[in-house]
C-alpha positions in Angstrom: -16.9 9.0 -38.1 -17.8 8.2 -34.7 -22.3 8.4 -34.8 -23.1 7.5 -30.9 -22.8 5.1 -28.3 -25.2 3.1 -26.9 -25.9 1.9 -23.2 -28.6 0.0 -20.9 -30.4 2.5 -18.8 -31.8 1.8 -15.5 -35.1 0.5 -16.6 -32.8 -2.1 -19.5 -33.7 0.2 -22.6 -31.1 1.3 -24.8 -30.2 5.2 -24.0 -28.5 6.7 -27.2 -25.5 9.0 -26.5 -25.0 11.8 -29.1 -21.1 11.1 -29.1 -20.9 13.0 -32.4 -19.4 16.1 -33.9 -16.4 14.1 -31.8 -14.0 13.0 -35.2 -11.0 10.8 -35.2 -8.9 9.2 -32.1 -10.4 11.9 -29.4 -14.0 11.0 -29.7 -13.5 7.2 -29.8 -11.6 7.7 -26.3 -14.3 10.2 -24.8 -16.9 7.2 -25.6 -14.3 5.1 -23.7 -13.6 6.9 -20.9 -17.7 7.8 -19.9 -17.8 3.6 -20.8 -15.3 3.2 -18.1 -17.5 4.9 -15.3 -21.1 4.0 -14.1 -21.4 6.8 -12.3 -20.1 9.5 -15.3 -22.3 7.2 -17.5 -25.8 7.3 -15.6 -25.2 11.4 -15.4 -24.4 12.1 -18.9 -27.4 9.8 -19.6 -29.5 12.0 -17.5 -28.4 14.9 -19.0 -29.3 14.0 -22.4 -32.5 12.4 -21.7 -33.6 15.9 -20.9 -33.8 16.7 -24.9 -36.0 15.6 -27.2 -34.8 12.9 -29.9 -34.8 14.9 -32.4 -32.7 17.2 -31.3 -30.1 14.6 -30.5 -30.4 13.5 -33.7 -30.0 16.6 -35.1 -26.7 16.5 -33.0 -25.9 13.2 -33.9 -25.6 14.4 -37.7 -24.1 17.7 -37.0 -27.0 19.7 -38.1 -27.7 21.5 -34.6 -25.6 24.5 -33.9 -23.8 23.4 -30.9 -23.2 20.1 -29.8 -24.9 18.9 -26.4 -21.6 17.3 -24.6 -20.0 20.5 -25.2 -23.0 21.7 -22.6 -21.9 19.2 -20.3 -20.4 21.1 -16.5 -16.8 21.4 -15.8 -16.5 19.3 -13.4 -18.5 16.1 -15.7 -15.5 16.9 -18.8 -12.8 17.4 -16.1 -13.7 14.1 -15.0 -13.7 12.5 -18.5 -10.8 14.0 -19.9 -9.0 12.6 -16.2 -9.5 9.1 -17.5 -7.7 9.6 -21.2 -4.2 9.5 -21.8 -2.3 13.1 -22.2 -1.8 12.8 -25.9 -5.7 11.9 -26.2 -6.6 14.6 -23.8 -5.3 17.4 -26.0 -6.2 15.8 -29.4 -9.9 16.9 -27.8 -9.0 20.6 -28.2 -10.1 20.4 -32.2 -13.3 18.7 -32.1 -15.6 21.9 -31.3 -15.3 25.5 -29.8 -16.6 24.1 -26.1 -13.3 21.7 -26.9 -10.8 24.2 -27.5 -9.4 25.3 -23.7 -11.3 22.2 -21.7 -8.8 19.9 -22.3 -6.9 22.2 -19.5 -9.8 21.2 -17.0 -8.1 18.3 -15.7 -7.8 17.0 -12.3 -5.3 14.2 -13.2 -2.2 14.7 -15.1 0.0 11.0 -16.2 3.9 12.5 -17.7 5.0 8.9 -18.1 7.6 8.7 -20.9 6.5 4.7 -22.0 3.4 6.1 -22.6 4.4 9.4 -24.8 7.4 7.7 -26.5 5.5 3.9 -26.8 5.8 1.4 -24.4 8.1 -0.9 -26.7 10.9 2.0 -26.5 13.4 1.9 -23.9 13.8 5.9 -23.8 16.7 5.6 -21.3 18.7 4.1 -24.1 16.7 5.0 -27.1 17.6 7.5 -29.6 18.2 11.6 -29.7 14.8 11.5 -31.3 12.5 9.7 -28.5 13.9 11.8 -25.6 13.8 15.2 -27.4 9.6 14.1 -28.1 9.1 13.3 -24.3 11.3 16.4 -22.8 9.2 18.6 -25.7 5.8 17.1 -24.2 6.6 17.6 -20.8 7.4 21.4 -21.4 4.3 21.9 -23.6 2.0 19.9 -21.3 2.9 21.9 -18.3 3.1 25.2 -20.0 -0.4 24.3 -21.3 -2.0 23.8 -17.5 0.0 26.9 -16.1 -2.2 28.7 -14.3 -4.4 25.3 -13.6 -4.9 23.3 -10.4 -4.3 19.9 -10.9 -4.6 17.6 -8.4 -3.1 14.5 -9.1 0.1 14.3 -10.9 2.8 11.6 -11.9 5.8 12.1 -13.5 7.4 8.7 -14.6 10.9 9.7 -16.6 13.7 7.1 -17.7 16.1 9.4 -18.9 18.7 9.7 -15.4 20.8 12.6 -14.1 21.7 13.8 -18.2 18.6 16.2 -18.0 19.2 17.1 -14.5 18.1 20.8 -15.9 14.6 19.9 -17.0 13.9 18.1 -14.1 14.6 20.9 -12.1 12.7 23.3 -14.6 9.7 20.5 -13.8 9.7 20.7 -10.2 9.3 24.6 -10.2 6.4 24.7 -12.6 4.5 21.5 -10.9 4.5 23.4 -7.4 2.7 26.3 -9.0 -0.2 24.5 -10.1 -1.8 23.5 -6.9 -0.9 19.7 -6.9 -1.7 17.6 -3.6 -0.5 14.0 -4.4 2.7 14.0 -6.6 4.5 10.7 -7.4 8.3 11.0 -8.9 9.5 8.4 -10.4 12.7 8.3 -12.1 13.4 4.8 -13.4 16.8 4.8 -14.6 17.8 1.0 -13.4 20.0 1.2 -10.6 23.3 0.4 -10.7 25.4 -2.5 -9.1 29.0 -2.2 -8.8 31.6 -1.7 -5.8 29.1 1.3 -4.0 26.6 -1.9 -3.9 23.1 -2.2 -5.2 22.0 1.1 -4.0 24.6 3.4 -5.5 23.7 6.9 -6.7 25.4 6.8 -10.0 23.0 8.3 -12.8 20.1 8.7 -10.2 18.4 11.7 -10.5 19.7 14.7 -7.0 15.8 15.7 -6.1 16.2 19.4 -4.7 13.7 19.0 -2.2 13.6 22.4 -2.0 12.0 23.4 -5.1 9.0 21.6 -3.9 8.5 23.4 -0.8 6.5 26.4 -2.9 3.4 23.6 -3.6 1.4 24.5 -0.3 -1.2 22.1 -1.0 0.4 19.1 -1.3 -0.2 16.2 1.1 1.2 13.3 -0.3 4.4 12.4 -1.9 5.7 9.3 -3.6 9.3 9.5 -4.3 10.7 6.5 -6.5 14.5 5.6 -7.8 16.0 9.2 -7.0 19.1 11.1 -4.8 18.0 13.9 -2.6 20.5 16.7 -1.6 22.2 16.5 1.4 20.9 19.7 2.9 17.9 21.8 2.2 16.3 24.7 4.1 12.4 25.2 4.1 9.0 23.8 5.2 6.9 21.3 4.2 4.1 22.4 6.2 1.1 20.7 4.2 2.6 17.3 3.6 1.3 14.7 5.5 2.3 11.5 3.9 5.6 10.8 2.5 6.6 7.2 0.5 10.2 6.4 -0.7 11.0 3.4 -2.7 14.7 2.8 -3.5 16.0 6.5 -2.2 19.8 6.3 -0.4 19.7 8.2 3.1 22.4 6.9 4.7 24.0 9.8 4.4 22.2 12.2 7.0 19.3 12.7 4.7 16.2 11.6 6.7 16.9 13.7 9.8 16.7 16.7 7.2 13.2 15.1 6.2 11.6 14.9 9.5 13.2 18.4 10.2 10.8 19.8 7.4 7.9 17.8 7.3 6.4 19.2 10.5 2.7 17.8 9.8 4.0 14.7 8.2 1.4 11.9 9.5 3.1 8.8 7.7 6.3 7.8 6.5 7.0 4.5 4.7 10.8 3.6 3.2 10.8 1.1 1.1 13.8 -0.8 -0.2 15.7 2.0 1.0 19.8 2.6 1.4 19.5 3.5 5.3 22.2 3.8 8.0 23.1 1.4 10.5 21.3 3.2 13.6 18.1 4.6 12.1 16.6 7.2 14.3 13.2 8.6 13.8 12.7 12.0 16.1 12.1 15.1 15.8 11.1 18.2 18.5 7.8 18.4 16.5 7.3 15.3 15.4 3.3 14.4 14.6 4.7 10.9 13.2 1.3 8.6 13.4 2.4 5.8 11.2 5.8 4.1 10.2 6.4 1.7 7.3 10.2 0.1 7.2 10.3 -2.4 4.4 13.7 -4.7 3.2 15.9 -1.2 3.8 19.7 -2.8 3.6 22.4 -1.5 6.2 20.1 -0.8 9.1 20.3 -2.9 12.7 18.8 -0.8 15.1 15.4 1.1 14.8 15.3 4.3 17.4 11.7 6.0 17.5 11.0 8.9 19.5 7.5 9.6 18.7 4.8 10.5 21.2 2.0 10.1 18.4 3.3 7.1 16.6 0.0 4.5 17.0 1.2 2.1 13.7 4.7 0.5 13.3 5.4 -2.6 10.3 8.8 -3.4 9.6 9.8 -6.4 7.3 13.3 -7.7 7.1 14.9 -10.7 6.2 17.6 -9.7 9.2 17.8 -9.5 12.7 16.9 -5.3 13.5 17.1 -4.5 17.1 14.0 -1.9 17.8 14.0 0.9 20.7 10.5 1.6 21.5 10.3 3.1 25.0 9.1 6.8 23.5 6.2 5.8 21.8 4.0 5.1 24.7 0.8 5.6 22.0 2.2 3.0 20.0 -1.0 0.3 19.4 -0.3 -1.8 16.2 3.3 -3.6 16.1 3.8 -6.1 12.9 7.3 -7.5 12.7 8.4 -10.1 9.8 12.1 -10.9 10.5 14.6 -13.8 11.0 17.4 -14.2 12.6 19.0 -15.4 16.3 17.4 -13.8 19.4 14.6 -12.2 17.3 11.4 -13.7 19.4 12.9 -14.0 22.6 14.0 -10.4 22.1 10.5 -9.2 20.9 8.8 -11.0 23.7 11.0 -9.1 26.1 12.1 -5.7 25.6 9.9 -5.0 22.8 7.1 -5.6 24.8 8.1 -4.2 27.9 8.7 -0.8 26.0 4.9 -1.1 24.1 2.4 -0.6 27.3 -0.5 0.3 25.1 0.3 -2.0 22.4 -3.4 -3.7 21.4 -2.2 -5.9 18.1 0.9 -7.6 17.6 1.6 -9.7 14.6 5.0 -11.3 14.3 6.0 -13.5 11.6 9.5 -15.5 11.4 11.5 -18.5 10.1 13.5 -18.2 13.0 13.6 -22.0 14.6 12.9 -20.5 18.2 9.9 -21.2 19.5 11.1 -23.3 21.8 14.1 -21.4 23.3 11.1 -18.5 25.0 12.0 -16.4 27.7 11.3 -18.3 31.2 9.1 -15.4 31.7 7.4 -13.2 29.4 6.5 -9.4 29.7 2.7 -9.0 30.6 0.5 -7.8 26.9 -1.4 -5.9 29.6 -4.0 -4.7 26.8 -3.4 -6.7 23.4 -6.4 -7.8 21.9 -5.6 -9.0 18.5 -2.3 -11.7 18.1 -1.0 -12.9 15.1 1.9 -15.3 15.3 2.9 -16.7 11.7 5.8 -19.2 12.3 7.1 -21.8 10.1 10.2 -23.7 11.1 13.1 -26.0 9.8 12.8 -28.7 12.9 10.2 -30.0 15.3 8.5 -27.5 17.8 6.2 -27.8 20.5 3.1 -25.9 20.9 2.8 -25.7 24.4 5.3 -22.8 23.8 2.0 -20.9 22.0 0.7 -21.3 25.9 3.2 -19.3 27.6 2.5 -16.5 24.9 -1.4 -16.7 25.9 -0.3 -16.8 29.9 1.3 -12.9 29.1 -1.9 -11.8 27.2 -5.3 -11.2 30.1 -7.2 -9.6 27.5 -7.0 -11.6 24.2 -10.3 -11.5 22.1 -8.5 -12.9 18.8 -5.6 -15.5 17.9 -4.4 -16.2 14.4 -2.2 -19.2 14.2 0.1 -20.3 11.4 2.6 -22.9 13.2 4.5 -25.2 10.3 6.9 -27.7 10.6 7.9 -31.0 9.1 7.2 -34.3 11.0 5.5 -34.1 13.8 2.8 -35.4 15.2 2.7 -35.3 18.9 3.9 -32.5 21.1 7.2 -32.4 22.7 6.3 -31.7 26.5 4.2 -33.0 29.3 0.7 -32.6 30.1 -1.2 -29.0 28.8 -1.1 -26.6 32.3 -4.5 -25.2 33.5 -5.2 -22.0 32.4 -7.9 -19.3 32.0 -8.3 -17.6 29.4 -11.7 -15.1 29.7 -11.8 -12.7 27.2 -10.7 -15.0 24.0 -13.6 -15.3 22.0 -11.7 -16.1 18.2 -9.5 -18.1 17.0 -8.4 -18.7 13.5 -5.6 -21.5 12.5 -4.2 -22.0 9.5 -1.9 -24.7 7.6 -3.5 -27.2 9.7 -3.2 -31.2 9.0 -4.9 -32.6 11.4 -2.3 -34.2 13.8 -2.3 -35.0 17.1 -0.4 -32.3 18.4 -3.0 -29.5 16.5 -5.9 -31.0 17.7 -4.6 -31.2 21.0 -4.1 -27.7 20.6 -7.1 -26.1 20.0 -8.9 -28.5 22.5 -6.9 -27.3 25.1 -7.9 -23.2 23.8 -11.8 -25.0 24.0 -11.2 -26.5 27.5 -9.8 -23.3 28.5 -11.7 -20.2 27.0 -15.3 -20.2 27.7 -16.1 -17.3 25.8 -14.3 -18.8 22.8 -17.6 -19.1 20.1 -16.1 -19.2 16.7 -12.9 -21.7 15.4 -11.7 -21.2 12.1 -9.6 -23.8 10.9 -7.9 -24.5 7.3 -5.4 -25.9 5.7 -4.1 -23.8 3.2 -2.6 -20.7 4.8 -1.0 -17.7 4.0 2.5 -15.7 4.7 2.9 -11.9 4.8 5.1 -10.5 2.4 5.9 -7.4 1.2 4.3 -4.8 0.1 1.4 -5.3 2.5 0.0 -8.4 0.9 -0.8 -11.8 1.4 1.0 -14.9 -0.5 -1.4 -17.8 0.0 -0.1 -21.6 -0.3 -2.0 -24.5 -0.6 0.1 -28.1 0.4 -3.0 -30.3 2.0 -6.0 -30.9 1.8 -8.7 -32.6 4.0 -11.4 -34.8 3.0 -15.3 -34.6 3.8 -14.3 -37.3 6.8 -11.2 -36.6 8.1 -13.3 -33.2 8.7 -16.2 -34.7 10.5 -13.7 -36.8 12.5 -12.0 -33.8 13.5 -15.0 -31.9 13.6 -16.3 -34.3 15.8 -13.2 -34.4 18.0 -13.3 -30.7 18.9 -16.8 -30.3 19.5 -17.4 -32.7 22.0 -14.5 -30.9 24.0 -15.7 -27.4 24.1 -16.6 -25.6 27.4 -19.9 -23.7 25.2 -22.3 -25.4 23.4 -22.9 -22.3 21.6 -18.7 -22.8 19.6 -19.1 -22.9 15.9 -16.2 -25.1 14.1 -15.8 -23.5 10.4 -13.6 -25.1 8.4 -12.1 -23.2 5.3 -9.7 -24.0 2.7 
């Protein structure tokens, strides 16, 4: 028998929590999950601090006539009961009569199928038994929140195409219960055989359709699934749609945007795509595109007016047709390949007028192969240029990037190669560059050719204040995150000496030189 629970109040004393009249697994996770949250934990505290002590312990022991969390508000238990696990959650029903129907106040609903069955059972090829107990669960679960807003649900199921029917039954009841973020993933492993690593066999055909009766729901994560080729209907509330491992090479997407006519952001991810993607639609509000390692695409074709964010990452060569986004403001680019920064420096850029951050990241060996003459960055502020390559470069080729950008305010630098030490050409040109007032370098050693660099950026920004050098650096991968790598480091006097070195070169006396691991 669970007695209480004790935690440090604002002023350190121990506040006592009358947990009890909770029994078995239920209460011990109710104790956990107001443990979990500050917030919940300071306002059941100042709930109960309202009551005298004996009454609490009167609670405590079960000798009161009604238990004091049962008097907790809605929304405090809702929250609570969001932080257990389903199976926990409903246990709650039999510890007292405020219990019995509050386990249905819940604004967070987990159908994950390693959870319900275990997480050592592998459902997808486990016996009758385990998928019977999570197809039983679902059913019951939902049945027991029809009627119920829920606002958060996810629906994680291993089990493939072979109960196609409950699936279906799913989708139906989920859109009646007033859901606005849903994430479907069904995890059956995909297959790889002569249809390639993206083939449809035993993935799950999502009827889009059945989904179009949940009016409130804004964002959707679909995971490891086959849509229908056609569907008919409205999606008028979504707004953000994510795909991860969906095939639409086969006219889906066009179906998608037809649909989603207030659909803000759409991100595919690892996604079967064809080999001309086109993104369009006649009422397109399209703000933000995420294209991430999608196989079978080579050319990107956006027509969206209101499109301000574009990232793709490839390990390919995709050709990019920008000319109808004239909002377009933030361009990130990771990809390899021939032709890939003399392209992006010319067409790419003469399509983006507005474009105010660029970040481009490659292995491509091409630095020094830039066009003669670059198209003018008339209003990029922000640069990011993340290159590592296989054979010697020269940075005087970062130069000619700077002569096409008037109004850069910040440059971030990562320029790797093995074995140099000197650069390649003649004597650094005069140039003026008045508005750049950060720059930030990273994988830096301490050549010749680096600190040549960055003296000629002091020589030739006066506004530039703040240098952030470091050796360790860090390359954007996917998933939006950074992978950090650390391959030299530079003593206390090599960074004086440096120091030093870049200091006494500097147009302000006001620059500060940071240096950071």
């Amino acid at each position: 028998m669970l007695y209480g629970a004790t935690a440090m109040g604002c002023s350190g004393q121990k506040a006592f929590l009358p947990l009890l009249v909770l029994a078995g697994t239920g209460a011990a996770a109710i104790g956990v999950a107001i443990m979990s949250s500050s917030g919940m934990l300071e306002k059941t505290i100042a709930f109960l601090k309202n009551h005298h002590q004996q009454e609490v312990l009167k609670v405590a022991y079960g000798d009161a006539q009604e238990d004091r969390i049962s008097q907790l508000s809605d929304d405090l238990l809702s929250e609570i009961l969001s932080r257990l696990d389903l199976i926990e959650a409903i246990r709650t029903r039999i510890l007292a009569r405020r219990w019995n129907n509050i386990c249905q106040v819940r604004s967070r609903l987990l159908l994950d199928c390693r959870k319900i069955c275990g997480e050592s059972q592998r459902i997808h090829t486990g016996s009758r038994r385990h998928k019977y107990r999570f197809l039983k669960a679902v059913d019951q679960t939902l049945q027991l929140y029809s009627g119920q807003k829920i606002v958060h649900i996810h629906l994680i199921c291993c089990l493939g195409n072979e109960v196609a029917p409950s699936y279906d039954r799913w989708m139906q009841t989920i859109a009646t219960l007033g859901v606005q973020s849903l994430l479907l993933k069904f995890c059956t492993p995909i297959c790889h055989d002569e249809n390639g690593p993206y083939s449809s066999v035993d993935l799950y055909p999502l009827p889009l359709q059945l989904l179009f009766e949940a009016t409130s729901l804004k964002i959707l994560n679909l995971l490891n699934c086959v849509l229908q080729p056609s569907f008919k209907g409205k999606f008028n509330s979504l707004q953000y749609l994510n795909m991860i491992s969906v095939p639409l090479d086969n006219g889906e997407l066009p179906h998608i945007l037809a649909s989603c006519v207030n659909l803000l952001q759409l991100s595919l991810c690892n996604c079967k795509l064809p080999p001309k993607l086109r993104i369009s639609g006649q009422c397109l509000q399209l703000q933000r595109l995420h294209v991430e390692l999608c196989i079978g695409v080579k050319e990107i074709d956006i027509h969206a007016v209101n499109l301000s964010f574009f990232y793709l990452y490839s390990d390919k060569m995709v050709e990019l047709s920008l000319h109808y986004v004239p909002k377009l403001k933030d361009l990130l680019v990771s990809g390899n390949g021939i032709g890939v920064v003399p392209y992006l420096f010319g067409q790419v850029v003469k399509d983006c007028p507005a474009l105010e951050l660029f970040m481009l990241q490659t292995k491509a060996n091409e630095l020094g192969h830039m066009p003669a003459t670059i198209n003018m960055f008339r209003n990029l502020r922000m640069l990011y240029l993340l290159m590592i390559f296989e054979c010697k470069a020269d940075l005087q080729s970062v130069a000619t990037i700077l002569d096409a950008c008037p109004l850069l305010e910040k440059l971030y630098l990562l320029a790797r190669w093995p074995g140099f030490s000197e650069h390649l050409g003649g004597a650094w040109p005069a140039r003026h560059y008045g508005h750049l007032k950060e720059l930030e370098y990273k994988g830096f050693h301490g050549t010749g050719c680096e600190i040549e660099f960055v003296v000629y950026l002091l020589q030739s920004a006066p506004a530039l204040d703040r240098v952030f050098i470091g050796s360790a650096y860090s390359t954007y991968s996917a998933e939006y995150k950074w992978t950090r790598y650390i391959d030299y480091v530079m003593d206390d006097a090599e960074r004086q000496l440096i120091y030093k070195q870049l200091v006494e070169h500097a147009l302000s006396s006001k620059v500060q030189v940071i240096f950071r691991n």
